[in-house]
VEXDREN-2710 file (C-alpha; in Angstrom, 1 decimal):
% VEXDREN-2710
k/r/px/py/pz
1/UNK/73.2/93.1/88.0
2/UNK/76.8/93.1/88.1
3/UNK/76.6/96.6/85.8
4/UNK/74.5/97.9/88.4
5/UNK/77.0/97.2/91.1
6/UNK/79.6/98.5/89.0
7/UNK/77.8/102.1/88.8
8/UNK/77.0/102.2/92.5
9/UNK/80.7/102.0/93.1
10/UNK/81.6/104.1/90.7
11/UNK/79.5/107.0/92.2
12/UNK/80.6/106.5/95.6
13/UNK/84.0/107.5/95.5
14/UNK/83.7/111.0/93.8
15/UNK/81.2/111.6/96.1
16/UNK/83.3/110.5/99.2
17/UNK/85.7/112.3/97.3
18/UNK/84.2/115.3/97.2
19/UNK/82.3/115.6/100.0
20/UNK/86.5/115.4/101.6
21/UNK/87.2/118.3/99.6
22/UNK/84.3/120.1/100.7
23/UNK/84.8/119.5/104.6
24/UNK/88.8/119.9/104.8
25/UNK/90.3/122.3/105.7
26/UNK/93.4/123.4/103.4
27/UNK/96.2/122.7/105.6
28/UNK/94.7/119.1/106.7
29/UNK/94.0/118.0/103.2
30/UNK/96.6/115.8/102.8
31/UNK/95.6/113.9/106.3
32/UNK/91.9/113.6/105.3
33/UNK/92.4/112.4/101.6
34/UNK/95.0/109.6/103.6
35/UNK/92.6/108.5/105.7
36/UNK/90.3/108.6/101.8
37/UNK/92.6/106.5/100.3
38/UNK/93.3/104.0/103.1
39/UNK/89.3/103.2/102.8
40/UNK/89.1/102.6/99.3
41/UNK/92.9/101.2/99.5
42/UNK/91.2/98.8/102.1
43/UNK/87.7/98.0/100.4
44/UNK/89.5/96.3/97.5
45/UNK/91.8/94.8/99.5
46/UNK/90.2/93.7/102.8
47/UNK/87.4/92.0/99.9
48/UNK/89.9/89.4/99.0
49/UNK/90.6/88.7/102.1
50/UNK/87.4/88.1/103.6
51/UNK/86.1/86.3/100.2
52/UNK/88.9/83.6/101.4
53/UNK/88.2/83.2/105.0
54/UNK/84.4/82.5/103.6
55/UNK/85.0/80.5/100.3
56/UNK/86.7/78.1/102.9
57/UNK/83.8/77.7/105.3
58/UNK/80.7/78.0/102.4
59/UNK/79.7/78.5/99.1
60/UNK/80.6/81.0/96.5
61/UNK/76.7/82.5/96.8
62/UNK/77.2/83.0/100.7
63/UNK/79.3/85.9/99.0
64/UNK/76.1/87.9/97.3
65/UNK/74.4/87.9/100.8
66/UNK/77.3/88.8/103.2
67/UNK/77.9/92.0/100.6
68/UNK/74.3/93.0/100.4
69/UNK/73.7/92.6/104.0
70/UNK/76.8/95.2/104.2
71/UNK/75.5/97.5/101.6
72/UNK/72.1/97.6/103.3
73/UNK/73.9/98.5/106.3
74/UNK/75.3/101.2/105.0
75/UNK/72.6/102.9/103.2
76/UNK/70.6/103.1/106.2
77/UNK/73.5/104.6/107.9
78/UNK/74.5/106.7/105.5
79/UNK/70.9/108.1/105.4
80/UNK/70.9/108.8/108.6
81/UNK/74.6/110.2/109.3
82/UNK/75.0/112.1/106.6
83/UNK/73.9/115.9/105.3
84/UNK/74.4/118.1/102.5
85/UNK/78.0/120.0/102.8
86/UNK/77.7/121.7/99.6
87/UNK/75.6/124.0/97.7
88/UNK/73.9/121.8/95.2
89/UNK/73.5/122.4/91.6
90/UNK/71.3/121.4/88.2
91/UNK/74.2/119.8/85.7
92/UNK/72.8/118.9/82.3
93/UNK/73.6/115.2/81.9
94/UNK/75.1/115.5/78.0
95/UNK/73.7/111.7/76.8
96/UNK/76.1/111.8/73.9
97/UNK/79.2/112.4/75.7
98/UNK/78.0/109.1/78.3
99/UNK/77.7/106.6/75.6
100/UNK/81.1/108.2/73.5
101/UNK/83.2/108.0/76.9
102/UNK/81.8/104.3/77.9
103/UNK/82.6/102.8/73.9
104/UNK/86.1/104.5/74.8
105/UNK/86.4/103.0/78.3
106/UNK/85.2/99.7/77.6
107/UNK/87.1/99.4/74.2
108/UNK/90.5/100.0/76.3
109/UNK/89.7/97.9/79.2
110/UNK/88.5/94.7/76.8
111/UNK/92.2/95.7/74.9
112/UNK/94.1/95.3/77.8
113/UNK/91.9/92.4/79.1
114/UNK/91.7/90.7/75.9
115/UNK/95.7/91.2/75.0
116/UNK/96.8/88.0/76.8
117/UNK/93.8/85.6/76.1
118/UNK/95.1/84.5/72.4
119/UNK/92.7/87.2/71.3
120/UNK/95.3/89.6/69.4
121/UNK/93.3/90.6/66.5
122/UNK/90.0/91.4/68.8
123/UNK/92.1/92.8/71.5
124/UNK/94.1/95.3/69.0
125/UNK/90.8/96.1/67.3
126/UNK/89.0/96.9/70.8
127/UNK/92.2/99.2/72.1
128/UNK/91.9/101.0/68.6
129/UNK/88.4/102.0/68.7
130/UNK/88.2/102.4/72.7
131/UNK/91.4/105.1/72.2
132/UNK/89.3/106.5/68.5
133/UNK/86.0/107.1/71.1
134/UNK/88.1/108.7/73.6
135/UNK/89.5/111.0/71.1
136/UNK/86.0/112.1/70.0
137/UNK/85.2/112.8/73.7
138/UNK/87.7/115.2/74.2
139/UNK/86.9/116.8/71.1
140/UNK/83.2/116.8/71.9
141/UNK/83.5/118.2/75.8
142/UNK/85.7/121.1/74.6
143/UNK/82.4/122.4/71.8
144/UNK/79.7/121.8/73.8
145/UNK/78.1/124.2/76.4
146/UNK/77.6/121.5/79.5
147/UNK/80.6/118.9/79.1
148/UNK/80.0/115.6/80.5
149/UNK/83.5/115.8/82.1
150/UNK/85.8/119.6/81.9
151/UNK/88.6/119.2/80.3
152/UNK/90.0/122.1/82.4
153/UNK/92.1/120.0/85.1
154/UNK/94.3/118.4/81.8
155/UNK/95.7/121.8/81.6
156/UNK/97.4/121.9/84.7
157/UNK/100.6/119.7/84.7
158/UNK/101.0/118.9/87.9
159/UNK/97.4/118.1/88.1
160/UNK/97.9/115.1/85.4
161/UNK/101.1/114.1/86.8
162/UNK/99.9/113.6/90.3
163/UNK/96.8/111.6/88.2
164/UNK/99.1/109.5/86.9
165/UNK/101.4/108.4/89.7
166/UNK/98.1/107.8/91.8
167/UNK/97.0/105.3/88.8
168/UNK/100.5/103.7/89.2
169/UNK/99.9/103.0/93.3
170/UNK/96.8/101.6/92.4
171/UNK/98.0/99.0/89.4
172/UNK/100.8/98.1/92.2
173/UNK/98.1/97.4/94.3
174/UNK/95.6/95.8/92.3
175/UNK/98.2/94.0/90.7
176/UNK/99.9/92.2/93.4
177/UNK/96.9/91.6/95.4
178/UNK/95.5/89.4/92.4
179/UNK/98.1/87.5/91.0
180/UNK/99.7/86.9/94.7
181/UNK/96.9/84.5/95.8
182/UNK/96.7/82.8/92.5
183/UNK/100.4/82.0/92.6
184/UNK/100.3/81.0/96.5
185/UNK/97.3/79.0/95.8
186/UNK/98.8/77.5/92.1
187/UNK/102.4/76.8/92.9
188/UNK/102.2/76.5/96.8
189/UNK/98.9/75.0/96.9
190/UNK/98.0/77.2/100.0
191/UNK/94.1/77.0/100.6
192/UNK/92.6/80.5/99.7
193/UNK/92.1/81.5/103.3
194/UNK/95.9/80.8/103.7
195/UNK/96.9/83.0/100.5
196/UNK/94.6/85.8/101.8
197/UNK/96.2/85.9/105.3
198/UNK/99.4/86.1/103.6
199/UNK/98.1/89.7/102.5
200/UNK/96.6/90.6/105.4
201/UNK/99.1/92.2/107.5
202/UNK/100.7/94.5/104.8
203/UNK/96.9/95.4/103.7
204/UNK/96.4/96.5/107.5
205/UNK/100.0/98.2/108.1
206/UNK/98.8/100.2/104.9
207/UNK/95.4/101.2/106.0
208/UNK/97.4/102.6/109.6
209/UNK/100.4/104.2/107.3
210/UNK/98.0/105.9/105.2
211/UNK/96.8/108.7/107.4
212/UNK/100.4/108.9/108.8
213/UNK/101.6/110.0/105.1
214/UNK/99.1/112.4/104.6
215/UNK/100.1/114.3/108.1
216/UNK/103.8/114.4/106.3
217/UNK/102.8/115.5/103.4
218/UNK/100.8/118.6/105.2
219/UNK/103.5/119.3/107.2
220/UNK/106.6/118.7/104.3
221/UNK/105.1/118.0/100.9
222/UNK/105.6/115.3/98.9
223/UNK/108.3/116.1/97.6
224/UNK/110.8/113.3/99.1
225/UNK/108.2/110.8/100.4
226/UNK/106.4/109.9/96.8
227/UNK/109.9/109.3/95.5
228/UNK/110.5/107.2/98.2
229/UNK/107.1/105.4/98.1
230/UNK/108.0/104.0/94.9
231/UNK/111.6/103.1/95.3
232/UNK/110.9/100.5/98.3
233/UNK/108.1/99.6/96.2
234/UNK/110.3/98.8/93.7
235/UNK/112.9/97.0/95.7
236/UNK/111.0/95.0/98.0
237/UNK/108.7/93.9/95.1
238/UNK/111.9/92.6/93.6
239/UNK/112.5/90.8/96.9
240/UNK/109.3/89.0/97.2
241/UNK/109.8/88.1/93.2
242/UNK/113.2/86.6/94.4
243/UNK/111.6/84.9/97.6
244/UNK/109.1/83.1/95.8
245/UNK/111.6/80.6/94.9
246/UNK/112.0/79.5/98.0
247/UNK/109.5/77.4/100.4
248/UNK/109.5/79.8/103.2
249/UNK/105.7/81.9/103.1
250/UNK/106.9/83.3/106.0
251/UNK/109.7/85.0/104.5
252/UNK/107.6/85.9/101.1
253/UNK/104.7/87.1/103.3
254/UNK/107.3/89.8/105.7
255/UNK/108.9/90.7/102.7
256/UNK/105.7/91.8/100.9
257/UNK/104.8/94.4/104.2
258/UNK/107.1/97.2/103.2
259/UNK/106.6/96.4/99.2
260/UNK/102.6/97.2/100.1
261/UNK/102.8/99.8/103.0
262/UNK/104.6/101.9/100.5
263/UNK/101.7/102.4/98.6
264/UNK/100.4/104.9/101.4
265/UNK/102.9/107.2/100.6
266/UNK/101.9/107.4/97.2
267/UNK/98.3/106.7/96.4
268/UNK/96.9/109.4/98.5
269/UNK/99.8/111.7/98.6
270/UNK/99.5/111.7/94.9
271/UNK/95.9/112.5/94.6
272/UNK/96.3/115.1/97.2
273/UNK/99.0/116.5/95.3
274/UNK/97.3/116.7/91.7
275/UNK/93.7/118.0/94.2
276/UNK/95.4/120.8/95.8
277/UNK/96.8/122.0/91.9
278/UNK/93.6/123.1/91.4
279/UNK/91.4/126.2/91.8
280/UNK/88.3/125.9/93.7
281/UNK/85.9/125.4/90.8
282/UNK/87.5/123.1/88.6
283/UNK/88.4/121.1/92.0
284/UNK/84.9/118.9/91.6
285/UNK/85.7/118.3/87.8
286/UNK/89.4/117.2/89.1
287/UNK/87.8/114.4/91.2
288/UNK/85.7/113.0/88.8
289/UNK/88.8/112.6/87.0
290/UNK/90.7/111.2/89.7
291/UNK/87.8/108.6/91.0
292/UNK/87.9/107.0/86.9
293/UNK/91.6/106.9/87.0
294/UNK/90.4/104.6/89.8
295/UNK/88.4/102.1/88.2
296/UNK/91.0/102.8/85.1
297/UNK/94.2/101.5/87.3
298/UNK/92.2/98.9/88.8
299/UNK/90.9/97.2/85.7
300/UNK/94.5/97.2/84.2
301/UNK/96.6/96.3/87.1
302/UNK/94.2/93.2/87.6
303/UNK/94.2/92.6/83.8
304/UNK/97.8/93.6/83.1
305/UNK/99.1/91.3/86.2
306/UNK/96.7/88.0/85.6
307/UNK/97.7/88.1/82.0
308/UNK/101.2/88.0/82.1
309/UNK/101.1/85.8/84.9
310/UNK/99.6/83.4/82.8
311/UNK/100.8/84.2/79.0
312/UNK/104.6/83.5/80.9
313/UNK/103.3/80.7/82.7
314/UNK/102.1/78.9/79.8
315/UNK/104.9/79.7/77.5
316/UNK/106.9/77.7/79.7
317/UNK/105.0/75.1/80.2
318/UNK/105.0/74.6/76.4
319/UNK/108.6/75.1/76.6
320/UNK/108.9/71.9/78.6
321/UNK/109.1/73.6/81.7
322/UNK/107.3/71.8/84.8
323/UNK/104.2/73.1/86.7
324/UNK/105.8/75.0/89.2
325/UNK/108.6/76.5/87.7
326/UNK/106.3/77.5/85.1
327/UNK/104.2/79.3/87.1
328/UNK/106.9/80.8/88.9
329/UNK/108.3/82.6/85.6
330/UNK/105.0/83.9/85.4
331/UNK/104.5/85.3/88.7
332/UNK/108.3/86.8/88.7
333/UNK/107.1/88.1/85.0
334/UNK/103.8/89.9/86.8
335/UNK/106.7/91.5/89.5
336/UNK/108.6/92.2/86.8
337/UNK/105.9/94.6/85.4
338/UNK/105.0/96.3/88.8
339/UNK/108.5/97.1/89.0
340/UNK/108.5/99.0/85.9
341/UNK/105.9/100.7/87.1
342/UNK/107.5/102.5/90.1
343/UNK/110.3/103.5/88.2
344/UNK/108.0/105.2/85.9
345/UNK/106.8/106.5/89.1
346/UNK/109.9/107.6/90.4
347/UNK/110.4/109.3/87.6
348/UNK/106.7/111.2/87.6
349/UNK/107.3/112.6/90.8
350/UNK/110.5/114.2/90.0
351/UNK/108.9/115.6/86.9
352/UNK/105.7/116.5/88.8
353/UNK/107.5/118.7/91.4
354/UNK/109.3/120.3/88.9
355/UNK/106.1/121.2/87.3
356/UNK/105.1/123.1/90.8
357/UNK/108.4/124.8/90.8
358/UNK/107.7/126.2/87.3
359/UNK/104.6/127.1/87.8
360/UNK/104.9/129.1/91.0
361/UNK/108.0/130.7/89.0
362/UNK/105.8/132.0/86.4
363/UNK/102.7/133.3/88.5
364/UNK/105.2/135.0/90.2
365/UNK/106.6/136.8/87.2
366/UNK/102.8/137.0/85.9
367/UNK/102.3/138.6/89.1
368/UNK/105.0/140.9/89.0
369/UNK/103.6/141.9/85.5
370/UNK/100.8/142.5/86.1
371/UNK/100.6/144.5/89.0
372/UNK/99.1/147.9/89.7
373/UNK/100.5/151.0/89.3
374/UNK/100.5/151.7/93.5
375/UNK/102.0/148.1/94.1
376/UNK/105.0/148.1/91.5
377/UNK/106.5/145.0/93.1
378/UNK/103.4/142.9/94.2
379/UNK/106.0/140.2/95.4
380/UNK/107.3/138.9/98.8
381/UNK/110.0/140.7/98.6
382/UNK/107.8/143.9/98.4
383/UNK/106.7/143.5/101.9
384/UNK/109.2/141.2/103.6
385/UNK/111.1/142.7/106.6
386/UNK/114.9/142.3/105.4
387/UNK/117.1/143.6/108.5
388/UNK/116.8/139.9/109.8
389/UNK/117.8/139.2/113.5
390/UNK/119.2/135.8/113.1
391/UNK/120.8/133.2/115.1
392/UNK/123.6/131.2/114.7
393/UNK/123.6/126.8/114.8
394/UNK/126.7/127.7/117.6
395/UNK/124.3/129.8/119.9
396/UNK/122.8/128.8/123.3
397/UNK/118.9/128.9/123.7
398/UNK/119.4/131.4/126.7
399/UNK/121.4/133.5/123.8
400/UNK/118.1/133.1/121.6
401/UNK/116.0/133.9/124.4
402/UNK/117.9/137.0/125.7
403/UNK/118.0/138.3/121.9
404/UNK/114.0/137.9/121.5
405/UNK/113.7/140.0/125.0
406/UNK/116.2/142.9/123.6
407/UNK/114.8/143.1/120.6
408/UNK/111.2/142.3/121.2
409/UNK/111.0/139.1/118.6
410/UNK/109.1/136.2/119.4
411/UNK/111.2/133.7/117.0
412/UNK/114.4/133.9/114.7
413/UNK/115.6/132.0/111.9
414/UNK/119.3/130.0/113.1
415/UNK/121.9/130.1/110.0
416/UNK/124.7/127.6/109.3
417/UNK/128.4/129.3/109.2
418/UNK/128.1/129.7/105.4
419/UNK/124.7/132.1/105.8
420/UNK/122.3/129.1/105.0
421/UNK/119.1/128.7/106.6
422/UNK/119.5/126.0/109.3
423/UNK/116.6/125.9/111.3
424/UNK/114.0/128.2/113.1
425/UNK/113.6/128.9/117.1
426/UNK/110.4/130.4/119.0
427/UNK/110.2/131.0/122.3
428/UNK/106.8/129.0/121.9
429/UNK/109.5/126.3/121.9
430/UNK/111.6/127.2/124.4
431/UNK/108.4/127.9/126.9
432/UNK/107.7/124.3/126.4
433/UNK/111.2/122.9/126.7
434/UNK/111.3/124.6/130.0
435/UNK/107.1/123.3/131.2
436/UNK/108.1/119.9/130.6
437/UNK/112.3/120.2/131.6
438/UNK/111.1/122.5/134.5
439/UNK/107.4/122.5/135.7
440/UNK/107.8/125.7/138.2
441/UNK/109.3/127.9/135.3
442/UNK/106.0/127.5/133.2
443/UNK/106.8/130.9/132.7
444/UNK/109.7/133.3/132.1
445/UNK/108.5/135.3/135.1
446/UNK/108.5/132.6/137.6
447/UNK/110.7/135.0/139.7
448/UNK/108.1/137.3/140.3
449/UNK/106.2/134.1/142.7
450/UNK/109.7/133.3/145.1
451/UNK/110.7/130.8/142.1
452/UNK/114.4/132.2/142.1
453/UNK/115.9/129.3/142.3
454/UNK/114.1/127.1/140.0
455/UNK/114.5/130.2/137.6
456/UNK/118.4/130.2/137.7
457/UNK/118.5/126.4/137.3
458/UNK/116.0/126.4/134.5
459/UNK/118.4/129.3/132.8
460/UNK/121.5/127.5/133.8
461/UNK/120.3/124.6/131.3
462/UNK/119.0/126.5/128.6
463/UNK/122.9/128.3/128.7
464/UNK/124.1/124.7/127.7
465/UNK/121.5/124.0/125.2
466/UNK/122.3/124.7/121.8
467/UNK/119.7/126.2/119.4
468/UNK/119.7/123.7/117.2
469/UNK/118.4/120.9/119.9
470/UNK/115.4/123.2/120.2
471/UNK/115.1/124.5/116.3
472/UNK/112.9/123.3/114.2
473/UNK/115.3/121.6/111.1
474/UNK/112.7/120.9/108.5
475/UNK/111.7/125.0/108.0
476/UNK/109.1/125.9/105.8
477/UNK/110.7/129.0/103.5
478/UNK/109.0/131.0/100.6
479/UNK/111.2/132.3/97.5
480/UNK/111.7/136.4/97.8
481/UNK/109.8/136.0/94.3
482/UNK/107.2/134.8/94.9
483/UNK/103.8/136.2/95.2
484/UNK/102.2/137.5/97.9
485/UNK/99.0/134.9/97.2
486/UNK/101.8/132.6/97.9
487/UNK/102.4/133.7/101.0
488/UNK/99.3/134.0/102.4
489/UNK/98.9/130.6/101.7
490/UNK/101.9/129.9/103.3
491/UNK/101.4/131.5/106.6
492/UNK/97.6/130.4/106.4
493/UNK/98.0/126.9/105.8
494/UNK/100.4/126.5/108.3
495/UNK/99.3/128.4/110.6
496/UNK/102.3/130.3/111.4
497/UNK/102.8/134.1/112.2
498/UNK/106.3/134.4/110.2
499/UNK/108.0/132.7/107.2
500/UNK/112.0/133.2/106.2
501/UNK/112.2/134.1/102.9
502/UNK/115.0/133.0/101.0
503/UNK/116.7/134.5/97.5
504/UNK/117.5/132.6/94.3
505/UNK/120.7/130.8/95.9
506/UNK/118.6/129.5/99.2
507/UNK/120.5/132.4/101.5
508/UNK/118.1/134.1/103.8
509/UNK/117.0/137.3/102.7
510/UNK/114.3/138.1/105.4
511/UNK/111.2/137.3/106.6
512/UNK/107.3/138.1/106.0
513/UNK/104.3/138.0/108.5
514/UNK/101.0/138.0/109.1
515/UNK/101.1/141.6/110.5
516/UNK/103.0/142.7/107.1
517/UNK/100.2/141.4/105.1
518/UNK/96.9/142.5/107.3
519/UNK/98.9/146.0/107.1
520/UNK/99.3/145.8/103.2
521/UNK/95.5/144.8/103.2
522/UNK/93.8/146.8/105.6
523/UNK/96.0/149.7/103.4
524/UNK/94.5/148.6/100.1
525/UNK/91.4/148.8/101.9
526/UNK/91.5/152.6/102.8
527/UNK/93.0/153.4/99.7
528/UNK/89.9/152.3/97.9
529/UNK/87.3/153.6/100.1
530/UNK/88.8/156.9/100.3
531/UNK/89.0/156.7/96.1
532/UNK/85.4/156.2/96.6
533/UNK/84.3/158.7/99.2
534/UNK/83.3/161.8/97.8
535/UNK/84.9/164.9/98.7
536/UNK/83.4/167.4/101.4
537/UNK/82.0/170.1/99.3
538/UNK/81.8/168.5/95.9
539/UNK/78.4/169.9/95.9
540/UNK/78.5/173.4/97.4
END
């Protein structure tokens, strides 16, 4: 039965998973696979706590009921909510591959399970022929005609990067939510309900936090915040290692908040991140990937956390160590591993966006080699508009708004003294500065109603505004290299009409729109079907 169980949830995430992929749209992926990852971030989590609250009040087998009756609930549900978002197809189940792939998988896990139970010799031999099997299964998808899994995704750096640091959230997670209530409930001897509502609030910040990070990373990347994720990780981790030497749970439970709430900015970020690397068709072979790394992290941040909890804690007993001290080595031992983990982690995402970086730098040469003969330069820079009318960080916003009138703009880029891009100012912006500053100048022709006087007051503030209270600081920028793919999904994604482009140094060098690519298209589009049109007369 358990098995059974085991497959069920194994099949619901990449189908979750992809049904997310299926239904988002590009430039709110990040949100939607945060609010992905705060459910299955919660499932696991929320479990322990509610097992608790119940194993206080009733039995262990009041457990197998409360969970079915919830599974039942949802079937029925999901029967009747859901529909088919995506054109089904016939895979061909390769048998082989199945039973190679769960020897390797369950030869790993045993290893890893089996490494701190006094069990060397098995555990070694189990992690030996687990990693043998899994070498046979890459082997085996890359000959036959209908892999189990494509090995496609492994290709693509940044796709196995972002893999990886989602695996390391997820053995943070795991990890500390096991070993936490067995120390509480050990060394404190806090009743389980007590150890589980020691988790509870940083398990319900996270589930909150988890959409909020995928709305950044849409909007900036995650090029800072994943970093970030795992250094307070790191650091208050440390902190709740150092606080469980004292007798305040208080103080141990607030401390673990930001250690766990930090794990929304990189568990779905991450997955997002190594999701979006991908082309459309090997996207569905990316989340089966991804949704195994799941029950992968899992297993081993359970296993890797219980066992050196309680290798360390027994070596010190036998060291003459008492009880609690004992088990307080082990627990700051199981920290100590977590730790190590999101500097690995750190160090992943560093590596992972400079993966992006390269690989954007060489489809943009690719690009520029291989272009066609009409399109020499099939690059931003081929269609970017580079007389620039700019602003300066020192200007007004009635300077800005007086330069888009005379020159018929509806947004500039604002430089910094030095020629570096500062910020960007629309008059999108400014009209809604002035609706909510000054509701009668809802527009810039309020004059032309007998709102004169409103009008000059409204312009009288914007003259001692500078640009830069208005600008937006965080600007989204393509590199004059890159190609124009690039920047269609630049302007698409975001949903903007223009995009500075900047040069090798990070100097503005101009800008490209939407109009400048629908022209370029709507051009290649003539140019073909005139190509194709016969001539008048061809047959006279």
């Amino acid at each position: 039965m358990p098995s059974i169980t085991q497959v069920g949830t194994g099949l619901l995430t990449p189908i979750g998973m992809n049904i997310t992929l299926a239904v988002s749209p590009r430039d709110k992926l990040g949100l939607t696979m945060g609010i992905m990852a705060a459910m299955t971030t919660l499932g696991p989590s929320l479990a322990i706590l509610l097992s608790g609250v119940l194993l206080t009040v009733a039995p262990w087998t009041t457990l197998m009921w409360v969970f079915g009756a919830m599974t039942l609930f949802l079937l029925i549900a999901g029967g009747i909510v859901l529909r088919t978002v995506v054109d089904l197809g016939r895979p061909v189940l390769d048998i082989p591959s199945f039973l190679i792939v769960a020897v390797g998988l369950v030869g790993i896990l045993y290893g890893v399970s089996a490494a701190f139970g006094g069990a060397a010799l098995y555990s070694g031999i189990s992690g030996v022929v687990g990693l043998i099997a899994m070498w046979l299964f890459v082997i085996r998808q890359r000959r036959i005609e209908h892999p189990l899994i494509d090995m496609r995704p492994f290709t693509n750096r940044a796709f196995v990067l972002g893999v990886l640091m989602t695996m390391l959230g997820l053995v943070f997670m795991f990890a500390m939510n096991v070993v936490i209530p067995l120390f509480l409930q050990s060394a404190r001897e806090i009743s389980p309900l007590g150890a589980s509502l020691t988790l509870a609030p940083g398990i319900l910040l996270t589930v909150v936090a988890g959409p909020v990070a995928g709305r950044l990373f849409d909007r900036h990347g995650g090029r800072w915040s994943i970093p970030l994720g795992f250094l307070v990780m790191a650091i208050f981790v440390t902190l709740v290692g150092v606080a469980a030497g004292y007798s305040s749970i208080l103080l141990f439970g607030l401390l673990y908040v930001p250690a766990v709430s930090a794990t929304a900015l990189v568990i779905g970020p991450s997955q997002t991140f190594a999701l979006s690397s991908l082309d459309r068709e090997s996207a569905p072979h990316g989340v089966t990937v991804v949704s195994t790394s799941f029950q992968i992290a899992g297993c081993v941040g359970t296993s890797l956390a219980a066992g050196v909890y309680g290798a360390v804690s027994t070596a010190n007993v036998r060291a003459g160590h008492s009880e609690v001290d004992a088990l307080l080595s082990g627990f700051r031992g199981a920290v100590a591993i977590v730790v190590v983990t999101s500097l690995v982690g750190i160090a992943l995402a560093i590596a992972a966006y400079r993966a992006v970086r390269a690989q954007r730098s060489a489809g943009s040469v690719a690009d520029g080699q291989n272009a066609q003969a009409d399109h020499p330069a099939n690059t931003v820079e081929s269609i970017m508009k580079s007389d620039v009318y700019a602003l300066t960080s020192d200007d007004t916003v009635l300077d800005a708004i007086t330069m888009f009138g005379r020159r018929g703009i509806s947004g500039a880029p604002v430089l910094d003294a030095d020629g570096s891009l500062a910020g960007f100012l629309s008059d999108g912006v400014v009209m809604r500065y002035l609706s909510a500053a000054h509701p009668s100048s809802t527009s810039i022709y309020s004059y032309a109603i007998g709102a004169d006087e409103d009008l000059e007051q409204a312009m009288a503030d914007l003259a001692d505004l500078n640009v830069m209270r208005l600008a937006t600081h965080d600007v989204i920028t393509i590199d004059a290299d890159a190609s124009i793919a690039d920047a269609v999904a630049a302007l698409s994604d975001a949903h903007f009409k223009k995009v500075p482009v900047v040069g090798a140094d990070g100097h503005l060098v101009g800008i490209v729109s939407r109009s400048a690519i629908n022209r370029l298209a709507i051009a290649g589009y003539l140019d073909k079907r005139a190509a194709t049109l016969e001539p008048v007369g061809a047959h006279a």
